[in-house]
matplotlib code that plots the C-alpha trace (Angstrom):
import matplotlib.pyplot as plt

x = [-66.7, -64.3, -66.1, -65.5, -62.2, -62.2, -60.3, -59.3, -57.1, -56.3, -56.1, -53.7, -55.7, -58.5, -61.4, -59.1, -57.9, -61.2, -62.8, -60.1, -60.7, -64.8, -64.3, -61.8, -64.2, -66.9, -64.5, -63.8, -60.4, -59.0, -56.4, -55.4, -53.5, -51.5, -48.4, -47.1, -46.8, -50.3, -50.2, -52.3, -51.2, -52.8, -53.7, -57.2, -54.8, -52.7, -51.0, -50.1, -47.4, -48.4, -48.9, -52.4, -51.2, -48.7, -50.9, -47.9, -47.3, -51.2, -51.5, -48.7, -49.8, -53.5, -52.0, -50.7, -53.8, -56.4, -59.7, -60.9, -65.3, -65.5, -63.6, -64.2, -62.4, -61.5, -58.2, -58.1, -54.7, -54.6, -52.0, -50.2, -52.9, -55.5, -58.3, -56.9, -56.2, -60.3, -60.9, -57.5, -58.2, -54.9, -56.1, -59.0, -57.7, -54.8, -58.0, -60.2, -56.8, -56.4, -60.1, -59.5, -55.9, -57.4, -61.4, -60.6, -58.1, -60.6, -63.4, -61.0, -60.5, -64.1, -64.7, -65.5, -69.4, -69.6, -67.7, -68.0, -66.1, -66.3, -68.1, -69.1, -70.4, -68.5, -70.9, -73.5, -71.1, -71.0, -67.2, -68.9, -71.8, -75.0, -76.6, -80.2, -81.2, -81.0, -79.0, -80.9, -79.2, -82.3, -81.2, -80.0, -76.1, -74.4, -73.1, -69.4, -66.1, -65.1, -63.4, -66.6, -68.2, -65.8, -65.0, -68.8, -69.5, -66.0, -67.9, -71.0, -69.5, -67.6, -70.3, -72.5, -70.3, -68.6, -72.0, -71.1, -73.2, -72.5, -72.9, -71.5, -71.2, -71.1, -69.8, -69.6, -66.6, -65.4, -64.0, -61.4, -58.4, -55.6, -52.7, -50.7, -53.7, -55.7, -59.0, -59.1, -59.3, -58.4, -54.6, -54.7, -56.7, -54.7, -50.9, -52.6, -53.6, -50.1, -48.4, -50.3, -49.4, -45.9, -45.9, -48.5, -50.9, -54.7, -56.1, -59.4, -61.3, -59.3, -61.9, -65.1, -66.6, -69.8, -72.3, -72.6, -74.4, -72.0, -72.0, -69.7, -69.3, -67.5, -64.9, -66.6, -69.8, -68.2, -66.6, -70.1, -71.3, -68.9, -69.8, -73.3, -72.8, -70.8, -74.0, -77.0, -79.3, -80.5, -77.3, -77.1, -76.5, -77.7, -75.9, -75.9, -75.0, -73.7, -73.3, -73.7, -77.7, -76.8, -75.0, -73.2, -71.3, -67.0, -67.9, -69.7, -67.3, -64.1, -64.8, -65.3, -62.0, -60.1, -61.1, -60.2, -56.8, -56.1, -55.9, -58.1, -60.4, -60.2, -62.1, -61.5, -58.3, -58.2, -55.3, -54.6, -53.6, -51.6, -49.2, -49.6, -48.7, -45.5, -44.4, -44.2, -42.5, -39.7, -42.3, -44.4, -40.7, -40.2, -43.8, -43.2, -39.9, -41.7, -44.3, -42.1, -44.7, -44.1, -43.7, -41.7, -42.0, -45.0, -45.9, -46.2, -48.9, -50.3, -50.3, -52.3, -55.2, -54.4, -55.7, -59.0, -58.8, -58.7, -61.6, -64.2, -63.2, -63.8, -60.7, -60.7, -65.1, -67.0, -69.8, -71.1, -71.8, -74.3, -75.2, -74.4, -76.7, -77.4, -80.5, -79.8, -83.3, -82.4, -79.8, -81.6, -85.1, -82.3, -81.8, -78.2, -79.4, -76.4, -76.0, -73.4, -73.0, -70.7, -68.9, -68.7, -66.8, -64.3, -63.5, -63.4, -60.4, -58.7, -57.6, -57.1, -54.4, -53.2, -53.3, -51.2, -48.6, -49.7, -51.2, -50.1, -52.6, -51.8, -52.6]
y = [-49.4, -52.1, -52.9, -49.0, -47.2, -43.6, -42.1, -38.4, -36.6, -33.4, -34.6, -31.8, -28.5, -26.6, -28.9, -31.7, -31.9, -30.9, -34.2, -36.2, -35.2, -35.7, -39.2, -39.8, -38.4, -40.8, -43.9, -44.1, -45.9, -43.3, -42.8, -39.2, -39.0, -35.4, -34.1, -33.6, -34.2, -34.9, -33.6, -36.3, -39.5, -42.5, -45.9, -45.7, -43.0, -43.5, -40.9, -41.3, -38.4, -38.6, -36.0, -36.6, -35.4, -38.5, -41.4, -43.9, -42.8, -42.4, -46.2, -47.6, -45.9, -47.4, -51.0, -50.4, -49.8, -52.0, -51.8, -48.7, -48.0, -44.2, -41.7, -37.8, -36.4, -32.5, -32.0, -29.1, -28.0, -24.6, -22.2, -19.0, -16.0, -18.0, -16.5, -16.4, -19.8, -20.4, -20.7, -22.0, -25.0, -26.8, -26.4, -28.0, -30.9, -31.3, -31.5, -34.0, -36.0, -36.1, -37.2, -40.1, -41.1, -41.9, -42.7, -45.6, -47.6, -47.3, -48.4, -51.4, -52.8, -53.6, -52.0, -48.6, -47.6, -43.7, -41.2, -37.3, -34.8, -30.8, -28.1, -24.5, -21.3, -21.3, -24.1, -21.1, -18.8, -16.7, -15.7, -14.5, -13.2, -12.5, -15.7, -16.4, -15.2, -17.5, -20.0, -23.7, -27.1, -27.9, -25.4, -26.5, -26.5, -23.2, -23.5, -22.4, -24.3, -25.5, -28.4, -29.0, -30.6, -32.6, -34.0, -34.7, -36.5, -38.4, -39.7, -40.1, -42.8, -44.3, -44.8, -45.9, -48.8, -49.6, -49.3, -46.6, -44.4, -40.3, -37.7, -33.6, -30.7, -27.4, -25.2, -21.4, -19.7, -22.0, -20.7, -22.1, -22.5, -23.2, -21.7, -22.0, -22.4, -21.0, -20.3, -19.3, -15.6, -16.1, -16.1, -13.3, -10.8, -12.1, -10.9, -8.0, -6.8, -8.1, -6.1, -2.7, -3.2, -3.5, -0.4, 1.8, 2.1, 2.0, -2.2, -1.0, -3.2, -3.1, -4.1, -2.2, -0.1, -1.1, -3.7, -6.5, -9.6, -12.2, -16.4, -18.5, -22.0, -22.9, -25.8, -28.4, -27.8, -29.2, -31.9, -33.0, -32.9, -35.1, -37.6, -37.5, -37.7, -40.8, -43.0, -40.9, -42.7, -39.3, -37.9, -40.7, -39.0, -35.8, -31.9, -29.4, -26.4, -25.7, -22.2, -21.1, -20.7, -16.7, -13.8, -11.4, -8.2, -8.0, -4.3, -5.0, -8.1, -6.2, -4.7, -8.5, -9.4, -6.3, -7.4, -10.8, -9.5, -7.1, -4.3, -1.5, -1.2, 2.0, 3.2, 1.3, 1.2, 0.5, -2.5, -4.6, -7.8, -9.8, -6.3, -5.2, -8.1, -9.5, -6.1, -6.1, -9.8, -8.3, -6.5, -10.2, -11.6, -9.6, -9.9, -13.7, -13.0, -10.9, -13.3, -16.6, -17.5, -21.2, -19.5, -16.5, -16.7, -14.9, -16.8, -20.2, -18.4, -16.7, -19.6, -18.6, -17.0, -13.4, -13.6, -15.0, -12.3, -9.5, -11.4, -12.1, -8.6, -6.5, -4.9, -2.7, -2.6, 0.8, -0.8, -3.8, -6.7, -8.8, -11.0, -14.6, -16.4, -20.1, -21.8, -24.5, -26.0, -29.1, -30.4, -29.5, -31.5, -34.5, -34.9, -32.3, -29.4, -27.6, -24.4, -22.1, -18.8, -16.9, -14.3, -17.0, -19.3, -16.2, -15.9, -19.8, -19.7, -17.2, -18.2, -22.0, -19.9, -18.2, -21.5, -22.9, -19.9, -19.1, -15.7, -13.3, -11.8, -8.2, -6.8]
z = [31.3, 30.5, 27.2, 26.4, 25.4, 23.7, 21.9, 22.3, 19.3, 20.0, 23.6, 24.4, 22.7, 24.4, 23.8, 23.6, 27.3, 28.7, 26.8, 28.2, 32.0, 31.1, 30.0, 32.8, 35.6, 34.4, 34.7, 30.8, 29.7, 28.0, 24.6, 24.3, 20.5, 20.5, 18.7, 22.2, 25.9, 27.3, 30.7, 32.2, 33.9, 35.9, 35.2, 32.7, 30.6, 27.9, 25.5, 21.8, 20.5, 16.8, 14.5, 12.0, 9.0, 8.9, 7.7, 8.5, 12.0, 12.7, 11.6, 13.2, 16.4, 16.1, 15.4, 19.1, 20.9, 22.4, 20.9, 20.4, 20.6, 20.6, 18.8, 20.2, 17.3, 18.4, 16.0, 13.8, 11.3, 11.0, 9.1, 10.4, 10.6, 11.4, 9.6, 6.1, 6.0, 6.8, 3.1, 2.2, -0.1, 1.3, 4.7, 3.6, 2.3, 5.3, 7.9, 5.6, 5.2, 9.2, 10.3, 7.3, 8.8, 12.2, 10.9, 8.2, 10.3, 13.6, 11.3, 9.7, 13.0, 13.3, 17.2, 16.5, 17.8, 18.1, 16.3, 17.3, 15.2, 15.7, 13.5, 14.7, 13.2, 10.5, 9.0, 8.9, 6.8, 9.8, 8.3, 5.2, 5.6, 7.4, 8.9, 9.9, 13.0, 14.9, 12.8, 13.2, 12.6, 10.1, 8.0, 4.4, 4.0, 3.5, 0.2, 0.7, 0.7, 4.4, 5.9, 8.1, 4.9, 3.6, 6.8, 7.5, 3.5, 5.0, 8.1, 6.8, 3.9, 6.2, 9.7, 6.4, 5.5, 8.8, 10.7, 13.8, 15.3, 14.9, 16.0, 15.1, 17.6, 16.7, 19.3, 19.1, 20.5, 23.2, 26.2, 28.9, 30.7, 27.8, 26.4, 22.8, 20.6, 18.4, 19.4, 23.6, 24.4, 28.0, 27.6, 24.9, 27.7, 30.2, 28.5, 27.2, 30.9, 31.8, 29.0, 29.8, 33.6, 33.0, 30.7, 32.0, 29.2, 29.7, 29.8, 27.6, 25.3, 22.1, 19.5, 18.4, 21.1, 20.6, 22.5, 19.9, 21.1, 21.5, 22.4, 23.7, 25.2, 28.6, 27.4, 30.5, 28.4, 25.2, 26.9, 29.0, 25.7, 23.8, 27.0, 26.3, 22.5, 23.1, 24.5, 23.6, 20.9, 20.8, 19.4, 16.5, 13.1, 14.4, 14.5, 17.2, 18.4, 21.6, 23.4, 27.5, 26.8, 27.2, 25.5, 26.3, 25.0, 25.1, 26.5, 29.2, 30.5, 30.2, 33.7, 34.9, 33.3, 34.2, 38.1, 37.7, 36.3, 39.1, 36.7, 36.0, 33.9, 31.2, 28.4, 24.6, 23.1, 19.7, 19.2, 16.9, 19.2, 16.6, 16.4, 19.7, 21.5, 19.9, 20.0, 23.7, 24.2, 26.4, 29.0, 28.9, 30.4, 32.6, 34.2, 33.6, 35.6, 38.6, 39.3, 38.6, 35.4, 33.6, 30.4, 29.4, 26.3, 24.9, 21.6, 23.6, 25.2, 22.3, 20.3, 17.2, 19.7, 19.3, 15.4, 16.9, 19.4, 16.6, 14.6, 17.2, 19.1, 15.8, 15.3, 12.6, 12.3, 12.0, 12.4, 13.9, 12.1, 11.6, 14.7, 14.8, 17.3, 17.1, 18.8, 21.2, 21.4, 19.7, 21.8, 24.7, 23.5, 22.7, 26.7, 26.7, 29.1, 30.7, 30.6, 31.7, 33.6, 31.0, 33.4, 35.9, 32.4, 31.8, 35.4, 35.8, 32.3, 34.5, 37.7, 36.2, 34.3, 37.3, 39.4, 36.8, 36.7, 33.2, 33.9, 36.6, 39.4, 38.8, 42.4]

ax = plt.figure().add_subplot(projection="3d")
ax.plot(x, y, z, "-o")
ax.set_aspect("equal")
plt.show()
């Protein structure tokens, strides 16, 4: 691996740190570029503090390192809310402007061989309308505004000048063991069992009561596959999805959480997360308090996550949507075959949060 050095932006965010421990594992050198602390260490690991947006910084930081041949590209900006900012034309731009702070520089200094950078349903319009069932990589582009294509034209003029292999994974809801973000349910189930233990209301599913069909991918799956992108000629200029190889329902899991909490379970509850949760900061302290937590201040936990929460629960539905399945047939005939047990993912997220002292076991 000597010849080989990746780097990992976003090394500190949910798919960020789970690349990092991948490539590590498999005896990678590794460069993790974050806006803050990394939370890894040892001798093939190096962290970068640098925030993307600052094209300066981002260059000056690159100058430093040794040659880089893989980038595994898993940044993302995102504004307050989360979801309005999805078709936010400056949010746009600030996410092309971060891949190209990191992508031309890499490419300049003439080592770079593989590129991955992150898509997901949203390629299929799955925001804005119905998509086909099941959505295919093959299909033609969906012709809305989102940063997923002008990061990809970026890459693609780029690899084709620079000559580097690519590759683009499109993971649906990705599931795991991190805090303070903006896309991981875990946390947001965990303080919302934490917050109706320490004030006696009911910990019931708080979205749509109905049993929607539902996908996600376990955060070690994404990261195996960013591995296997990284070397697989297979992969080379190529898109694909990535999901558990099930589905599932929220209704039917809640039970599964609820015991992996130490709560019970209860009948739906309509909430709206992104109220109902900052609104009870001072019972999250003093669970945080009780059972000696890291972080007693709910929003570090939160992150942006409890807006995703509301979204891909279905707050606020009276109906259910359309389902938003993708096939994973094509990564799997490309060589990339895991699949995950999704209850066994959900329950995994969990109790790395309690190990950590992020989330409290209830009983």
């Amino acid at each position: 691996m000597t010849d080989r050095r990746v780097l990992v932006t976003g090394g500190t965010g949910l798919i960020g740190r789970a690349a990092v421990d991948a490539f590590l594992a498999a005896g990678w050198p590794v460069v993790g570029m974050s806006r803050g602390a990394s939370g890894h260490a040892g001798e093939r690991y190096a962290g970068v503090p640098v925030d993307l947006r600052d094209e300066r910084a981002v260059a000056a930081a690159l100058r430093d390192l040794p040659g880089i041949t893989h980038l595994a590209y898993t940044s993302v900006y995102e504004k307050p809310g989360l979801v309005a900012g999805w078709s936010d034309p400056e949010q746009m731009a600030a996410n092309r402007a971060m891949l190209d702070n990191v992508l031309r520089p890499l490419a300049a200094a003439g080592h770079l061989e593989q590129v991955t950078i992150m898509q997901g349903t949203k390629a299929y319009g799955a925001h804005l309308h119905p998509i086909p069932l099941p959505a295919r990589e093959r299909h033609p582009r969906d012709p809305h505004e989102n940063f997923y294509w002008h990061q990809e034209d970026l890459l693609r003029e780029v690899a084709g000048s620079a000559g580097f292999r690519w590759t683009i994974l499109r993971p649906v809801q990705v599931v795991g063991p991190a805090y303070g973000v903006g896309y991981c349910t875990p946390p947001v189930i965990g303080a919302l069992a934490a917050v109706c233990h320490e004030t006696g209301q009911p910990f019931g599913f708080p979205g749509l009561p109905l049993s929607t069909p539902k996908q996600v991918a376990d955060v070690r799956l994404v990261a195996d596959a960013l591995l296997w992108a990284a070397t697989a000629e297979a992969a080379h200029g190529e898109h694909f999805n990535l999901t558990n190889g099930e589905v599932f329902s929220w209704l039917e899991l809640w039970p599964v959480l609820a015991e992996e909490l130490g709560v019970a379970a209860a009948e739906p509850v309509a909430r709206r997360l992104a109220d109902f949760l900052p609104a009870h900061a001072e019972a999250w302290a003093k669970v945080a308090a009780a059972h000696q937590l890291r972080e007693p201040d709910l929003a570090a936990v939160l992150g942006q996550s409890h807006f995703y929460a509301d979204y891909t629960f279905g707050y606020g539905l009276t109906e259910a949507p359309p389902p938003a399945l993708v096939s994973t047939v094509k990564v799997k005939r490309a060589g990339f075959t895991q699949v995950r047990d999704t209850e066994l993912t959900f329950r995994h997220a969990i109790r790395e949060l309690q190990r950590r002292r992020i989330l409290p076991r209830l009983s």
